[in-house]
N, C-alpha and C positions, 0 to 999 in steps of 0.2 A: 504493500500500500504506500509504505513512506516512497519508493521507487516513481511510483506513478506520481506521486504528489510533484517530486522535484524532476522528472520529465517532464512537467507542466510548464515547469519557468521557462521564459522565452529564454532561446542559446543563450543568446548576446548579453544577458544578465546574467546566467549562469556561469558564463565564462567571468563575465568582471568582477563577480563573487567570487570566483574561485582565485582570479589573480587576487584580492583582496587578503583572502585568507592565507594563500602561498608571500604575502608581503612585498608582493612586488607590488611598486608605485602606482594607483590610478594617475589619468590624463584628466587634464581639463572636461574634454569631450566623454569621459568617461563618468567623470561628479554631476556633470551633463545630461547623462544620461539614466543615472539612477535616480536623480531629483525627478521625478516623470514617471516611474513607477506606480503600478497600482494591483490588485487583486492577488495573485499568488506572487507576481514578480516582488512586489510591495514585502507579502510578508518573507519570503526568502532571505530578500534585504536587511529585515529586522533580524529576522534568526541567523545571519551571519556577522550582521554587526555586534549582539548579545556572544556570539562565538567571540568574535575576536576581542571585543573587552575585556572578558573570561583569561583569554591568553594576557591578554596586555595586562593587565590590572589586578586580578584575582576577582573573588567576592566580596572585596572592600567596596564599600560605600563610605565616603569620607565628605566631610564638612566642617565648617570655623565657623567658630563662636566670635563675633562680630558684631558691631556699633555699624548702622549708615550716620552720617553726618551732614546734613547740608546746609552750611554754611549761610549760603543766601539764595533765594531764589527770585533777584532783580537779573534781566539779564536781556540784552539787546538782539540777539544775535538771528531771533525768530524761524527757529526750526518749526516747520509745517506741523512735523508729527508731537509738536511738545505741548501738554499741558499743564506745566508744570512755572515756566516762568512768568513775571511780574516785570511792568514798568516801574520802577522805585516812585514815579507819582501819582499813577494811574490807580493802581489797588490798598486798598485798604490791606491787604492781608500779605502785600509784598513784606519780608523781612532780612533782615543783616545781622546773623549772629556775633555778638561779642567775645574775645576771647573767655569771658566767664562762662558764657552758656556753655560755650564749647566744651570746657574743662570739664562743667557739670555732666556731659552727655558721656565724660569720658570714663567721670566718676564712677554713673551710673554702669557704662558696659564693664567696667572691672568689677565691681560687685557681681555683676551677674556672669563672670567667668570667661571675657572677651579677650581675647591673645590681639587682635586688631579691632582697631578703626579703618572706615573708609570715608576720606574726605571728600566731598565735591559739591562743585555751587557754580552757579548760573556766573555770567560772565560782566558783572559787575560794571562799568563806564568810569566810576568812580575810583575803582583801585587801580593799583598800581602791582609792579612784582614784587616788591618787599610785603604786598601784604601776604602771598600765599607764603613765602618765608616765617613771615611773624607766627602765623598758625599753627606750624613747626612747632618753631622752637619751643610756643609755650605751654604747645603739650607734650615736649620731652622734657620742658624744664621740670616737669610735674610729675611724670611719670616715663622714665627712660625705656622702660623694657615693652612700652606698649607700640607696638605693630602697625605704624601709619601706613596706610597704603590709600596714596591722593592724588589727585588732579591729573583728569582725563589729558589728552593732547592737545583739545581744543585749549584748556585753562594752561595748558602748557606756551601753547602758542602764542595766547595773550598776555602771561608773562615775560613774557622771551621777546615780545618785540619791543614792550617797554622797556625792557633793563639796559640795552644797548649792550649788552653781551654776546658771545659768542654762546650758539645754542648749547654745545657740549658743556660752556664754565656756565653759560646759566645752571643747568642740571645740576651739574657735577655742588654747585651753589647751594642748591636744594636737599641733595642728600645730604650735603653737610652741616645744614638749621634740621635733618632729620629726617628727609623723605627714605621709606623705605623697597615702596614697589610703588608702581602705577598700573591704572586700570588702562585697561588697552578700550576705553570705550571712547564715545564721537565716531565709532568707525560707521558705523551704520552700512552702507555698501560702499566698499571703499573702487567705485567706478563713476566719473564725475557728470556720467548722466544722466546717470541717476542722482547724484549728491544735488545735481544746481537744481533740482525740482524738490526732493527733500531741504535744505535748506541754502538760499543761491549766497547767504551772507557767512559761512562754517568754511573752516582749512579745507583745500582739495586735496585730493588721494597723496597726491606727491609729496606733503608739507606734512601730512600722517604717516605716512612711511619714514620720511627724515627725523621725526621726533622720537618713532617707534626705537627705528634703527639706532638712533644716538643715545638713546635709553640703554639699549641694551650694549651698546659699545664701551659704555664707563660703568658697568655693572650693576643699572639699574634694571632690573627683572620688571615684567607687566603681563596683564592678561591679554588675552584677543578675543573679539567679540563680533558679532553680526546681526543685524537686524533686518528682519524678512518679515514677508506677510502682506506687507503694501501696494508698489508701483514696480518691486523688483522681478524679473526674469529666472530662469533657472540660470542662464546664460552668466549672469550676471552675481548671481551665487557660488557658481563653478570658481568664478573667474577668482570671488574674494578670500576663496578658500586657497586658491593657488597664492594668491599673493602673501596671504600668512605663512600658509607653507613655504614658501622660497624664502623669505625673512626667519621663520625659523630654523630653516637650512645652514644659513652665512650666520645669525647669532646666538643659534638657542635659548634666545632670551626671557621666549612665551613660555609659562606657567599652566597654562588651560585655553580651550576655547571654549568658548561661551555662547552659543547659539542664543538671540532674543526675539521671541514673538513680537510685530507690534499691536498694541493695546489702539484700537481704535477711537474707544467712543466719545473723547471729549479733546480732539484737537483738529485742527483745519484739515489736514491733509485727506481726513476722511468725507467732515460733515462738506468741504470744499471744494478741493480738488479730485473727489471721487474714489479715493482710492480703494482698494481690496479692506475688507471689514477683519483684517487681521489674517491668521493664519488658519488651517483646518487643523484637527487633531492629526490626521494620516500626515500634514505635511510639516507636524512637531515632531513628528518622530522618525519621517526621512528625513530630516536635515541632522537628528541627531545622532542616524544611523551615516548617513555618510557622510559627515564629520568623522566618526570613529575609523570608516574603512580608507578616507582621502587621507587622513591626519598622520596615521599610523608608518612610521614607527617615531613620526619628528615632534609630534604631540602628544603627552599619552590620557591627559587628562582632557576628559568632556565635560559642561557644567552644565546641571537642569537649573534653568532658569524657575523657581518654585512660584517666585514674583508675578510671572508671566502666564505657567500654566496651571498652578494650582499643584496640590499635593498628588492626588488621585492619576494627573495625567503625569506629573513627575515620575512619580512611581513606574510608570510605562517606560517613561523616556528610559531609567534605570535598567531595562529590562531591554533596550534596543539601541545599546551602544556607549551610554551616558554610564561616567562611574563615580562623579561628585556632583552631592545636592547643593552644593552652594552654601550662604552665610546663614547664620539668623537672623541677621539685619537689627530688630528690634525697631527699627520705624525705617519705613520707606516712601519717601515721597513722591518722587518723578513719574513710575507707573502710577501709581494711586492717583494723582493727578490727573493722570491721561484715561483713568476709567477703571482701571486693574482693581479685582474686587476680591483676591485669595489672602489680604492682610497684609502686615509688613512685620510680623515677627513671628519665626519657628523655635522654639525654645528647644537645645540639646535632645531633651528626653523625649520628645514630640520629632524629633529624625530619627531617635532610634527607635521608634516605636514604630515609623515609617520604612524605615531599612530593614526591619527585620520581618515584617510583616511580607516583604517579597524574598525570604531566604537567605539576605544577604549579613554582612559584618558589619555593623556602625564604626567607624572608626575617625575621631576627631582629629581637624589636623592643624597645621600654622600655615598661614598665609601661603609657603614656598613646600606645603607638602609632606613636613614632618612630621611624623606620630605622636601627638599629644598624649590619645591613649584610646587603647583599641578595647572593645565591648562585647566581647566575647562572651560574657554569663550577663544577662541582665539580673540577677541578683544581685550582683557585685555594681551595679550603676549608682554614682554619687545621687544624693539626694537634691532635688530643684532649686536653684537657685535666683528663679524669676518670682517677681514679685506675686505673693497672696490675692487673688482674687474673692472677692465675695459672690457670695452666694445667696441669691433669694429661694428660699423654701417656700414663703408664701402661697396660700392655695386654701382650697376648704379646709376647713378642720376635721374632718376624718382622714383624709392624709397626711395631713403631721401627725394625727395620732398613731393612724398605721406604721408610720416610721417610727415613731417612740416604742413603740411596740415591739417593733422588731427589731431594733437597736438594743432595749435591754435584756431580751431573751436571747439574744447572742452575746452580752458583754461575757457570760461567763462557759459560752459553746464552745466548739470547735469552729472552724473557719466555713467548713463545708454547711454547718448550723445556719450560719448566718447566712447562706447565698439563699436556703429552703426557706429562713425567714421572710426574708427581702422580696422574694419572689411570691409571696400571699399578700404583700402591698399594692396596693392603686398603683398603677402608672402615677409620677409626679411628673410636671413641666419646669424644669432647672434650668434656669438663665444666669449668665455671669454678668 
């Protein structure tokens, strides 16, 4: 039967599955071609991409415990797909964090077990480049061993032309007030014709490559990213995925890729200029399947964006090439903004409750990949360290009663007591 199934797949997928598998290099025309995929070809895809993460990666599922930060979100620069920035005079609700807030949000993520922060903000008119310096410094001054990892290429750009520096001593400038990785994001499709219709006033592909690449030349490491769903092509997808790959060829400098859905519902480029109402679930989970087969062996890390698709369709992605969930975040604005309704914080125990639920490892890790500590007995899983939620019980009073009830005929049970109790209760409606 399994015979007949995979005689089904068209040749010409079957073979590029199988060069895949044997690790020899896909072509442009070939990422080209799997993006297009669908019915058994589709899932073959899947099932060799979940093959080869297996190989790459093991049954780790790994994740960092993480702060997002955003600084400000005034910002000129008017990207179609954003709904996230502010005129500094137009909105009420624009803001510019202060170095206190910031500290505090930093306070906050160490309390609750963050090895990083990620910094980043809207592209201010107002500042200058000593401010993303300032930001630094004065949360190293505070806290040395915490994990900055800030300002996308665009913020990069816009510091760098004000400092009158050379791009390399800018940088090299920045690690030294404390930058420690940067997000490879701004890339959105890094092909500029797409980019002058997503945003015509943002760096072009070539000014992203030169930041990227000089990143990684003075040893500052970054992610890479993409964002699909929209006005983009397969063609055009192929293309961005090559170009990361040949960048991580000559520096090895990428950490992950990061595939990102876009969030349609509350920015121009949908309600306006028409575009595609985001991505399908079949085409979250090609892109993150051939990411894993195009990537291989010069990337080994894939991120599910949780932001984007939610836990349920994460879980998938995990299962089709994808082998880290990404941060906690603990507040997320940018998607949220633009419509994203899956939240902005996954607490530790809430991944592994997720990773292990599809068979896998939880295994926590630092920014660059390191074993914080793997999760092998959930018996042995630390206790939560995110803040207390209340709890309304409120309801008729014969369900609180039935809870008291069965509450104290089990205080002095067995455990097995208490589920028989529990279970001769009303259903209650529990809200947090």
């Amino acid at each position: 039967m399994l015979d007949r199934l995979t005689s089904a797949v068209s040749a010409d997928v079957r073979g590029l599955l199988d060069r895949a598998l044997e690790k020899r290099e896909l072509s442009t025309a070939d990422a080209e071609r799997l993006l297009q995929v669908h019915g058994l070809d589709f899932h073959a895809l899947i099932a060799a991409a979940d093959y080869a993460r297996r190989e790459d990666r093991g049954d780790d599922v790994t994740y960092v415990v993480c702060r997002n930060i955003n600084f400000t979100n005034v910002c000129y620069v008017g990207c179609s797909f954003c709904g996230f920035a502010r005129h500094k005079d137009d909105h009420e609700d624009a803001f510019d964090r202060s170095h206190a807030e910031i500290l505090s949000k930093c306070e906050d993520a160490i309390a609750r077990g963050a090895t990083e922060v990620c910094i980043q903000g809207g592209i201010h008119p107002n500042k200058d480049h000593t401010h993303y310096r300032d930001i630094l410094r004065a949360i190293k001054a505070v806290y040395p061993k915490l994990h900055i990892h800030a300002y996308s290429p665009e913020e990069i750009d816009f510091g760098h032309k004000k400092s009158g520096m050379k791009l390399s001593e800018y940088l090299q400038w920045l690690v030294d007030a404390g930058l420690d990785t940067m997000p490879g994001t701004a890339a959105e499709i890094l092909d500029d014709e797409v980019r002058d219709i997503l945003s015509p006033k943002k760096l072009k592909t070539a000014r992203w490559v030169e930041i990227v690449r000089t990143a990684h030349q003075i040893g500052l490491r970054s992610t890479s990213t993409l964002m699909y769903g929209h006005i983009e092509k397969p063609r055009h997808i192929a293309a961005h995925m090559n170009l990361i790959r040949e960048i991580q060829k000559e520096t090895g400098g990428f950490t992950e890729f990061v595939p990102l859905g876009f969030i349609h519902e509350r920015n121009l480029l949908y309600n306006l200029l028409g575009s595609r109402p985001g991505p399908s679930m079949e085409e979250d989970l090609r892109i993150i399947a051939v990411a894993r087969l195009f990537m291989r062996p010069w990337i080994e890390n894939i991120q599910v964006s949780w932001v984007k698709m939610g836990h349920k369709l994460g879980q998938m992605a995990l299962c089709a090439g994808a082998n880290d969930f990404g941060g906690t975040l603990m507040e997320e604005s940018i998607s949220r903004e633009s419509g994203a309704d899956f939240g902005e914080n996954t607490p530790p125990e809430e991944f592994r409750r997720l990773i292990r639920e599809i068979g896998r490892v939880p295994v926590e890790r630092t920014t660059l990949y390191g074993v914080v500590q793997r999760f092998d007995d959930p018996r042995l899983d630390p206790p939560s360290r995110e803040p207390q939620k209340s709890v309304d019980l409120s309801g008729p009073a014969r369900w609180r009663k039935s809870l008291e009830s069965a509450a104290a005929r089990a205080a002095d049970a067995p455990a097995d007591a208490l589920a028989d109790a529990l279970a001769e209760a009303p259903a209650v409606a529990v809200r947090a």
